[in-house]
Structure formats: C-alpha cells, structure tokens
Residue, then its C-alpha position, 0 to 999 in steps of 0.5 A: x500500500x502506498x500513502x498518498x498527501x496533496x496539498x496547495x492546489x487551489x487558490x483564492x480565486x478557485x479551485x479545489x484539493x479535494x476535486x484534485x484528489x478525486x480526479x487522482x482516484x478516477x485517473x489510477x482505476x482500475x490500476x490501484x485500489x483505494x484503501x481507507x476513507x480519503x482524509x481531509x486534513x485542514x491545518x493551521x488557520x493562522x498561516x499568512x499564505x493559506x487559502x481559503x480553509x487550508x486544507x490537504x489531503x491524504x489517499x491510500x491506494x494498492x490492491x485491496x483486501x477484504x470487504x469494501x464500501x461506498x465513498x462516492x461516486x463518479x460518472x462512469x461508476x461507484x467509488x469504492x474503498x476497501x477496508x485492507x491491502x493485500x501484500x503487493x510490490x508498489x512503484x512509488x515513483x511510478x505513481x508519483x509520476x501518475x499523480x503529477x500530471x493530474x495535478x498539473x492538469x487541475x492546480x490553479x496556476x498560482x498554486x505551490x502543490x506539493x505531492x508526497x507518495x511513500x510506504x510509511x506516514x510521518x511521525x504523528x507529531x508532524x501533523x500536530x506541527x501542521x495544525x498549529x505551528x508551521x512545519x520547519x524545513x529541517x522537519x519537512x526534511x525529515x518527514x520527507x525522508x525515504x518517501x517519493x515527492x515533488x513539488x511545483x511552483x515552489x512546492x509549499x505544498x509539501x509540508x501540507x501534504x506531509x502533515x495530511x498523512x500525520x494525521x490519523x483519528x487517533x491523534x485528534x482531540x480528546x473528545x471529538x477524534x474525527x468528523x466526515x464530510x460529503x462533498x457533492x461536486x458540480x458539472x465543469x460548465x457549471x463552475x463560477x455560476x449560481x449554486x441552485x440548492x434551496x433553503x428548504x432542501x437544506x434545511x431537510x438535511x439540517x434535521x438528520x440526525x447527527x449533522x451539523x454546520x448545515x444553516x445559520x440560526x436564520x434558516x440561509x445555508x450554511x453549507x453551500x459555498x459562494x466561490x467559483x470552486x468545483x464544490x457544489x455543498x458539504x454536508x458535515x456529521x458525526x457519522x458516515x451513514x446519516x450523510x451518505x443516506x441522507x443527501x439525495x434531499x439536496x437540490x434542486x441542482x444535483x452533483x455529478x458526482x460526491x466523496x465522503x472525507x474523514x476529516x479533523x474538522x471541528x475537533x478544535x485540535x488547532x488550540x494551544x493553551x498559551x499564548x505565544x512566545x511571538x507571532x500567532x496562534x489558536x488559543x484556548x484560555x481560562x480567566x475572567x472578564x476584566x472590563x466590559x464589552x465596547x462596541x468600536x466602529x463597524x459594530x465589533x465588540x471589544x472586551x478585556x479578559x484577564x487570564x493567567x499570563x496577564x491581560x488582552x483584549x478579546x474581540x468579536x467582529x461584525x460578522x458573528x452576528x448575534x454572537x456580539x450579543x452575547x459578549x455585550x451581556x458580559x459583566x466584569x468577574x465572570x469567568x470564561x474560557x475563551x477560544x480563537x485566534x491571538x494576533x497583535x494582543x488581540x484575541x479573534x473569539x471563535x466562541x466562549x464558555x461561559x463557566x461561571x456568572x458574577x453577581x449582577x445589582x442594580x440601584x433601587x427606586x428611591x426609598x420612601x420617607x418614613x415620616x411623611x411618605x414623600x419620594x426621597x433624593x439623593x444628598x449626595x455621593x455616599x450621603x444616602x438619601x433626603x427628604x425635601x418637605x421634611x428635611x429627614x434623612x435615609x441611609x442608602x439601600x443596599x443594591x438589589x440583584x439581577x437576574x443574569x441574562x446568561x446561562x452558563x455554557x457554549x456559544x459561537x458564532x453561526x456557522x458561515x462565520x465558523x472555521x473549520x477546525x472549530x467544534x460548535x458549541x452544540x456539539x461541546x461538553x460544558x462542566x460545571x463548575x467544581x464538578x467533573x460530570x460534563x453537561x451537554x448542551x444541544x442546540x438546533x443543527 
C-alpha cells in the first residue's frame, strides 16, 4: 500500500484539493485500489499564505483486501474503498509520476502543490506541527525522508501534504477524534455560476440526525459555498451513514458526482493553551472578564479578559452576528474560557464558555420617607438619601440583584462565520463548575 498527501492546489480565486484528489482516484482505476476513507486534513488557520480553509489531503491506494464500501461516486461508476491491502510490490515513483500530471492538469496556476507518495506516514507529531505551528524545513526534511515527492511552483505544498498523512483519528482531540464530510461536486460548465440548492432542501438535511454546520440560526445555508470552486455543498456529521443516506434531499441542482472525507474538522485540535512566545496562534484560555464589552466602529465588540499570563483584549467582529450579543451581556468577574485566534494582543473569539456568572445589582427606586411618605433624593455621593418637605434623612439601600441574562455554557458564532477546525458549541461538553460530570448542551443543527 502506498500513502498518498496533496496539498496547495487551489487558490483564492478557485479551485479545489479535494476535486484534485478525486480526479487522482478516477485517473489510477482500475490500476490501484483505494484503501481507507480519503482524509481531509485542514491545518493551521493562522498561516499568512493559506487559502481559503487550508486544507490537504491524504489517499491510500494498492490492491485491496477484504470487504469494501461506498465513498462516492463518479460518472462512469461507484467509488469504492476497501477496508485492507493485500501484500503487493508498489512503484512509488511510478505513481508519483501518475499523480503529477493530474495535478498539473487541475492546480490553479498560482498554486505551490506539493505531492508526497511513500510506504510509511510521518511521525504523528508532524501533523500536530501542521495544525498549529508551521512545519520547519529541517522537519519537512525529515518527514520527507525515504518517501517519493515533488513539488511545483515552489512546492509549499509539501509540508501540507506531509502533515495530511500525520494525521490519523487517533491523534485528534480528546473528545471529538474525527468528523466526515460529503462533498457533492458540480458539472465543469457549471463552475463560477449560481449554486441552485434551496433553503428548504437544506434545511431537510439540517434535521438528520447527527449533522451539523448545515444553516445559520436564520434558516440561509450554511453549507453551500459562494466561490467559483468545483464544490457544489458539504454536508458535515458525526457519522458516515446519516450523510451518505441522507443527501439525495439536496437540490434542486444535483452533483455529478460526491466523496465522503474523514476529516479533523471541528475537533478544535488547532488550540494551544498559551499564548505565544511571538507571532500567532489558536488559543484556548481560562480567566475572567476584566472590563466590559465596547462596541468600536463597524459594530465589533471589544472586551478585556484577564487570564493567567496577564491581560488582552478579546474581540468579536461584525460578522458573528448575534454572537456580539452575547459578549455585550458580559459583566466584569465572570469567568470564561475563551477560544480563537491571538494576533497583535488581540484575541479573534471563535466562541466562549461561559463557566461561571458574577453577581449582577442594580440601584433601587428611591426609598420612601418614613415620616411623611414623600419620594426621597439623593444628598449626595455616599450621603444616602433626603427628604425635601421634611428635611429627614435615609441611609442608602443596599443594591438589589439581577437576574443574569446568561446561562452558563457554549456559544459561537453561526456557522458561515465558523472555521473549520472549530467544534460548535452544540456539539461541546460544558462542566460545571467544581464538578467533573460534563453537561451537554444541544442546540438546533
């Protein structure tokens, strides 16, 4: 069996590494088996030069052994995988060489791919490098070292394509290992026109059990791209088999063909749990509000956030929405854990927890004079409260509490606003405070 990673293929202005990679599979049949689900693997989200969700890919292929499945489907037939490879004497180069001229027939011409095809995948913690750091040149070197690769146009892609085949389920996160994601792509004639999928036929496939990612909370499609790529929808889940038998309600545009991904999207595996010595990242952090929200121009919401290495500004911008809301509900002393991207001192929210709620009061209503009845007024700061007709005077009463409008636990932007990599808050374990049982909190897909 040989393992195969593709990455930067695509561009700002189109293109696709997964529509690459299926045309790989349909370019090698019926020469090679595919082994395994294709994996797609996005990576670090804070890189300068990605595009537009920085994602990679890794195939297997040889000739397959025991049972086999449906992953997709092509014109000319069903794309099957089969669950193991049988012993088989493999050209590496001979099939990096069949690779290449797919994807210098279908990279944009911007494009740095980078091909890597060897025996053996990388250690896993070049995958974890990917994710949330950027992979060095002594350790490309390394990653690369026996396997058959090439790279075009500069070969960036190369270390893309090292950590695709790094990663495996058994290195995601801790609690959300891996998710799947069928890819419905378009006719070639119809790419850079209009996408014809309905609210409605969205909304369908929102309501099958175990998806996600599908629509915003306003009922607009979450799913389906706005690009000029090859992508006509990806449907996300947490099970294969709710997508692959739960897609046929798309339309009323259908796809010409479809291949379902094992990906390490939404497993928030980009996160690290301190900030950076210089440059960025995605952090996750546990502290407290420190100062209320601002709203600056452009209606982004600004905040002060104390955690243990000292103070930042969390910021939440216009485009999350209703997620502005929440951050204005926030009072000094509640306690957070705080998730996003860290750049200049500013902290990008992707969402919040929020783990505890600080007390809230309010003034009351002027105290009554208890000789005359007459309404009091102020006598001045900390002087409490005096009656004019009657000249008596009253202390000040103690402020009244307010019911928070908060509840503790998970909230996020709405879908179109979230990166790949960022588990929802539907699908998050909220644990109380000074308790280790996790409550679930789930939201509508």
């Amino acid at each position: 069996m040989l393992h195969v990673g593709i990455d930067d293929t695509d561009s700002l202005d189109g293109g696709c590494t997964t529509w690459v990679a299926l045309r790989v599979i349909e370019a090698l049949q019926p020469d090679f088996d595919l082994i395994g689900t294709p994996r797609l693997v996005r990576l670090n989200p804070d890189v300068p030069w990605k595009t537009r969700g920085n994602g990679a890919v890794a195939l297997a292929f040889g000739r397959g052994a025991g049972p086999c499945t449906q992953v997709g489907e092509l014109p000319g037939g069903p794309v099957l995988a089969h669950a193991e490879a049988a012993p088989a004497a493999l050209d590496a180069e001979a099939l990096l060489e069949r690779v290449l001229t797919v994807v210098r027939a279908e990279a944009r011409p911007s494009a740095q791919p980078g091909v890597v095809v060897s025996e053996t995948r990388p250690s896993e913690k070049r995958y974890w490098q990917g994710v949330r750091g950027i992979m060095r040149d002594t350790q490309l070197r390394e990653a690369l070292e026996g396997a058959a690769h090439a790279g075009l146009n500069g070969g960036r892609g190369l270390a893309g394509a090292a950590c695709a085949l790094a990663w495996s389920p058994r290195s995601g996160g801790v609690a959300l290992s891996c998710t799947w994601e069928l890819l419905g792509y378009r006719e070639r004639d119809r790419w850079g026109t209009p996408r014809d999928i309905s609210a409605e036929s969205v909304a369908a496939v929102a309501a099958v059990e175990k998806t996600f990612g599908c629509r915003d909370p306003d009922g607009s499609p979450a799913m389906v791209p706005h690009s000029s790529c090859p992508v006509l929808w990806g449907l996300r889940g947490l099970e294969p088999a709710s997508l692959t038998a739960g897609f046929a309600a798309l339309g009323p545009e259908q796809p010409e063909r479809w291949l379902l991904w094992q990906t390490n999207q939404a497993t928030d595996d980009h996160y690290v749990t301190a900030l950076p010595a210089g440059g960025e990242a995605s952090v996750r952090l546990s502290g407290t509000v420190a100062a209320a929200a601002q709203s600056r121009r452009g209606g982004h919401r600004f905040f002060g956030f104390a955690h243990e290495g000292g103070e930042l500004e969390c910021a939440a911008f216009e485009p999350s929405g209703d997620f502005r809301h929440v951050v204005d509900m926030l009072a000094p002393g509640d306690e957070l854990e705080v998730c996003g991207s860290f750049e200049a001192g500013v902290l990008k929210l992707e969402k919040l927890c929020v783990i505890a709620l600080a007390l809230r009061q309010c003034k009351p209503p002027n105290p009554a004079c208890p000789e005359c009845g007459a309404r009091t007024h102020s006598a001045g700061r900390d002087a409490g409260y005096r009656c004019r007709p009657c000249g008596t005077r009253v202390p000040a009463p103690a402020p009244e509490p307010v019911a928070p409008a908060l509840a503790p636990g998970w909230y996020d932007p709405p879908a179109s606003a979230r990166r790949h990599l960022v588990r929802p808050a539907r699908l998050m374990a909220v644990t109380k405070k000074n308790s280790r049982r996790p409550i679930f909190k789930m939201e509508t897909a």
